[in-house]
C-alpha positions as CSV (number, residue, x, y, z in Angstrom):
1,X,-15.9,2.6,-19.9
2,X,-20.0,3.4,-19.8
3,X,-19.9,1.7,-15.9
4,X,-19.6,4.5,-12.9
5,X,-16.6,3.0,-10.9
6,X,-17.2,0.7,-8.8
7,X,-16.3,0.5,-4.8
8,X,-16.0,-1.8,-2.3
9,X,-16.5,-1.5,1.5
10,X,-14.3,-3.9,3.4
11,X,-13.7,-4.8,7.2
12,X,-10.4,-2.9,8.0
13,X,-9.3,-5.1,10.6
14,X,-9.3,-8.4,8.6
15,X,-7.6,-6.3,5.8
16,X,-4.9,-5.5,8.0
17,X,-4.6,-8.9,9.8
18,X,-5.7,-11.7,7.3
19,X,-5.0,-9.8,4.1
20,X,-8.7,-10.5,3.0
21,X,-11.5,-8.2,1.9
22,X,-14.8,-8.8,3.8
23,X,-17.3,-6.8,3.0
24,X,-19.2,-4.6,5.9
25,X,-21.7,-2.0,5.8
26,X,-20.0,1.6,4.9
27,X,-21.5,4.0,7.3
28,X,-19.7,7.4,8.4
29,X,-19.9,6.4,12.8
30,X,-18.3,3.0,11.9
31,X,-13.9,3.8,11.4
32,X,-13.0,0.4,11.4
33,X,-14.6,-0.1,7.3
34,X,-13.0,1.7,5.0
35,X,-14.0,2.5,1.3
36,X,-11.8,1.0,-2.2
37,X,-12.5,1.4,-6.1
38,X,-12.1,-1.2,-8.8
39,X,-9.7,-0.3,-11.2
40,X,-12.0,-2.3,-13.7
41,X,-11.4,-6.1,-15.1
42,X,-8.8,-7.2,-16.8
43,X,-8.4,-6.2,-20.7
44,X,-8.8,-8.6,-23.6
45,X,-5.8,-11.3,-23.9
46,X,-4.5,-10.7,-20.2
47,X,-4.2,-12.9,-17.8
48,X,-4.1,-11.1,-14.1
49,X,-3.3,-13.6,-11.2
50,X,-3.5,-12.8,-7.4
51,X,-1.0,-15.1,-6.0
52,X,1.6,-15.5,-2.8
53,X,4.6,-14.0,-3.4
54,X,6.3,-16.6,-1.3
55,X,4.8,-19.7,-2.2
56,X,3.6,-18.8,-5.9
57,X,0.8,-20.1,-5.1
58,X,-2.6,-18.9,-6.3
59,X,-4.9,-16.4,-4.1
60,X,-8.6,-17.0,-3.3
61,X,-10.8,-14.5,-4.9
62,X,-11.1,-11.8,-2.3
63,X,-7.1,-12.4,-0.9
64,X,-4.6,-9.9,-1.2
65,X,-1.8,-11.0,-3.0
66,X,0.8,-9.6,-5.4
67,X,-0.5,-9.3,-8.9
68,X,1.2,-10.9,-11.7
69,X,-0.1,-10.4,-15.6
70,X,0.6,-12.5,-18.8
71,X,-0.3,-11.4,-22.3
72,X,1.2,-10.2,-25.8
73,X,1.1,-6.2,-24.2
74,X,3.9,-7.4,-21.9
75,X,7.3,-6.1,-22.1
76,X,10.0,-9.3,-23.2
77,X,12.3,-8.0,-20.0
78,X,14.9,-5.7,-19.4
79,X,17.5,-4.4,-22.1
80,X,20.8,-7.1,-21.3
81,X,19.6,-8.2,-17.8
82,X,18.5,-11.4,-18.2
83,X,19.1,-12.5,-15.1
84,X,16.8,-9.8,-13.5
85,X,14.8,-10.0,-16.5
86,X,14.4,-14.0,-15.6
87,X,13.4,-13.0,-11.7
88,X,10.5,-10.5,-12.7
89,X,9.0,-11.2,-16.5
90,X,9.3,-15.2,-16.2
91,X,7.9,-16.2,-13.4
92,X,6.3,-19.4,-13.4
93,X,2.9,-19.7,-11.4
94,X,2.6,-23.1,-9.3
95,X,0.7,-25.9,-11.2
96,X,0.4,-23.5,-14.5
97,X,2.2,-23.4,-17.6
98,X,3.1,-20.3,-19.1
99,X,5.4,-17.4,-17.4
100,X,4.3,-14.1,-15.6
101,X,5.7,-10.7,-15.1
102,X,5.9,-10.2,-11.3
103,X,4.3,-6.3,-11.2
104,X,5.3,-6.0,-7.4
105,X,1.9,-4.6,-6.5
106,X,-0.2,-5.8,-4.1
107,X,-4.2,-6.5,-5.0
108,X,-7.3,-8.7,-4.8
109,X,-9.7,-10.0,-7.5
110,X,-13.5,-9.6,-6.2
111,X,-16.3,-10.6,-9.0
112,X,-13.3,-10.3,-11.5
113,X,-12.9,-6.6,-10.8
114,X,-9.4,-5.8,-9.8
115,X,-8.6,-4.0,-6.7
116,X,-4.8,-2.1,-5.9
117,X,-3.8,-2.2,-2.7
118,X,-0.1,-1.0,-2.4
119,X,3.6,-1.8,-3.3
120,X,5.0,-4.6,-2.2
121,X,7.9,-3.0,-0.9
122,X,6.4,-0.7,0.7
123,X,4.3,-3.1,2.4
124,X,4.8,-2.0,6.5
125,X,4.4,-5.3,9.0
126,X,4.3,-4.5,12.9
127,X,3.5,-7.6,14.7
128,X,2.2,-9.6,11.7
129,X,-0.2,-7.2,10.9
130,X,0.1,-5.3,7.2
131,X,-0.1,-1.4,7.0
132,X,0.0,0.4,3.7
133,X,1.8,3.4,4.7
134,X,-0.1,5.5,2.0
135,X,-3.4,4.6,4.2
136,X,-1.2,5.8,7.4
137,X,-0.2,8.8,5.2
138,X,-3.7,10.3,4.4
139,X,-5.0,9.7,8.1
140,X,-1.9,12.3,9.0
141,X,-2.5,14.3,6.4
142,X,-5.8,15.0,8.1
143,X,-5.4,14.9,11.5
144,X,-4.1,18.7,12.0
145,X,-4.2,22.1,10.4
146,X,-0.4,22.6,10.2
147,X,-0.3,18.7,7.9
148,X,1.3,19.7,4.3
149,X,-0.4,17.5,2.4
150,X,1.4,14.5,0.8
151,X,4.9,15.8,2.6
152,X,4.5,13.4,5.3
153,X,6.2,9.3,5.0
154,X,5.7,6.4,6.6
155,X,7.9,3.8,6.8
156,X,9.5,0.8,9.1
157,X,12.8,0.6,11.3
158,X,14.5,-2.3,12.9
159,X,14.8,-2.0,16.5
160,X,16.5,-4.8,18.3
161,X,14.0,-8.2,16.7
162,X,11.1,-6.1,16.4
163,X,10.0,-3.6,13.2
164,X,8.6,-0.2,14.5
165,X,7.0,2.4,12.6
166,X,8.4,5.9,12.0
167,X,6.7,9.0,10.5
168,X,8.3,11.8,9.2
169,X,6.3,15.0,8.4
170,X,7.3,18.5,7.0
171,X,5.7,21.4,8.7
172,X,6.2,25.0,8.3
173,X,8.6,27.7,9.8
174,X,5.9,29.4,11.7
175,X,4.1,25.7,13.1
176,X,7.7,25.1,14.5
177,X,6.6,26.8,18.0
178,X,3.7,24.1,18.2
179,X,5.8,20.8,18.0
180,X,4.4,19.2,20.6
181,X,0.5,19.6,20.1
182,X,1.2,18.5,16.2
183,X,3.4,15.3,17.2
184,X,0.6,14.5,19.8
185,X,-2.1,15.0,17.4
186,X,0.0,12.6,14.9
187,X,0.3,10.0,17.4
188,X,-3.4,10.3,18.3
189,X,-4.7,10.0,14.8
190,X,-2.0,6.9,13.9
191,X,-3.1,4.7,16.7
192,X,-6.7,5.7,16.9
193,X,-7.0,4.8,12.7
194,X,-4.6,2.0,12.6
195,X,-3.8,0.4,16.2
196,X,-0.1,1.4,15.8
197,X,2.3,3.5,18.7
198,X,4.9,5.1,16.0
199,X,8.1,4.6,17.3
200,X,9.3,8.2,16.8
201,X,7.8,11.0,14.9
202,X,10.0,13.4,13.1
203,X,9.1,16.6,12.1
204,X,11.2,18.3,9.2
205,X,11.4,21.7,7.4
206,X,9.6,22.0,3.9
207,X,11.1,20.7,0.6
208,X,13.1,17.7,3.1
209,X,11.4,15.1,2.4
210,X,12.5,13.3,-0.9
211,X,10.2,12.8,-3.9
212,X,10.7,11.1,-7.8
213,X,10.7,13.5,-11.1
214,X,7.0,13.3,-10.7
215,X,6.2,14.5,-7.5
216,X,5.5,10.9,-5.7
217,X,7.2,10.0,-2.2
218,X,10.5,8.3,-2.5
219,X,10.0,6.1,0.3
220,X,13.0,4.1,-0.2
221,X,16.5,5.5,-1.4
């Protein structure tokens, strides 16, 4: 707890296409690196794995993969589910004894700090490549005057056999004459930050777009 936090400057691109974390030099002309913290190493008695959620197999340090943790501070499962309770807290890690509880976050281990990448589920693929729409999220939040911050969601549709990307952003009554310069300036910002075309932007009043008990985006009903 003495230690400053630690960050990390990583190649966007490979990121984004190869789920991996190379390093790059951090310098403000250069948008194609962008900028992570540690959330710290792993406590005492926990064992924190970075592994494939399809293949259970084990990620290379550096490799994004979901995060699953083992230890006496986990949770036995959920209250009479065992069946879910079997498909998230005892999950068994290829070639390794011992069960794991399946946090459905997405991460990397680098130098055995951890690194948090996004949800699983929230995880948005276009063409193979992974965006985290939170990442997509804070370039519009930024991009124009009339942005409410953190009332804007991405998030993926199926069109025909092909995913597309749609954002939805509130704005206020008195922006509502200046629709097209603020969709425009969306679009710009999206594609210019993270090489996508969104497939439709949609521009709602305030209060519209949904959020938990807490205040966070409910990005899925």
């Amino acid at each position: 707890r003495d230690e400053p936090p630690r960050t990390l400057s990583i190649d966007s691109r490979a990121y984004a296409n190869e789920a991996r974390a190379i390093t790059q030099e951090s310098t403000s002309l250069n948008p194609l690196v962008r900028e992570l913290v540690s959330c710290g190493r792993p406590a005492t008695g926990l064992d924190v794995r970075i592994v494939d959620p399809d293949t259970a197999l084990e990620r290379a340090d550096g490799c994004v993969g979901e995060i699953w943790v083992a230890g006496p501070s986990v949770t036995a499962g959920y209250w009479e589910r065992p069946s879910a309770t079997a498909a998230v807290f005892d999950a068994p890690l290829h070639n390794r004894a011992g069960a794991y509880l399946k946090t459905g976050d997405l991460g990397f281990m680098r130098d055995g700090e951890l690194y948090v990448s996004g949800r699983l589920k929230d995880l948005i693929i276009i063409r193979g490549v992974n965006h985290y729409p939170h990442d997509i999220e804070r370039t519009v939040d930024q991009c124009h005057e009339a942005m409410r911050p953190g009332c804007g969601i991405a998030f993926c549709i199926a069109v025909g056999n092909e995913d597309h990307l749609v954002f939805a952003q509130e704005i206020n009554r008195r922006d509502e004459l200046r629709v097209d310069e603020i969709a425009a300036c969306m679009r710009d910002a999206i594609y210019r930050h993270h090489g996508i075309q969104p497939y439709a932007i949609v521009l709602i009043a305030n209060g519209s777009i949904p959020k938990t008990t807490s205040g966070k985006l409910s990005r899925r009903p």
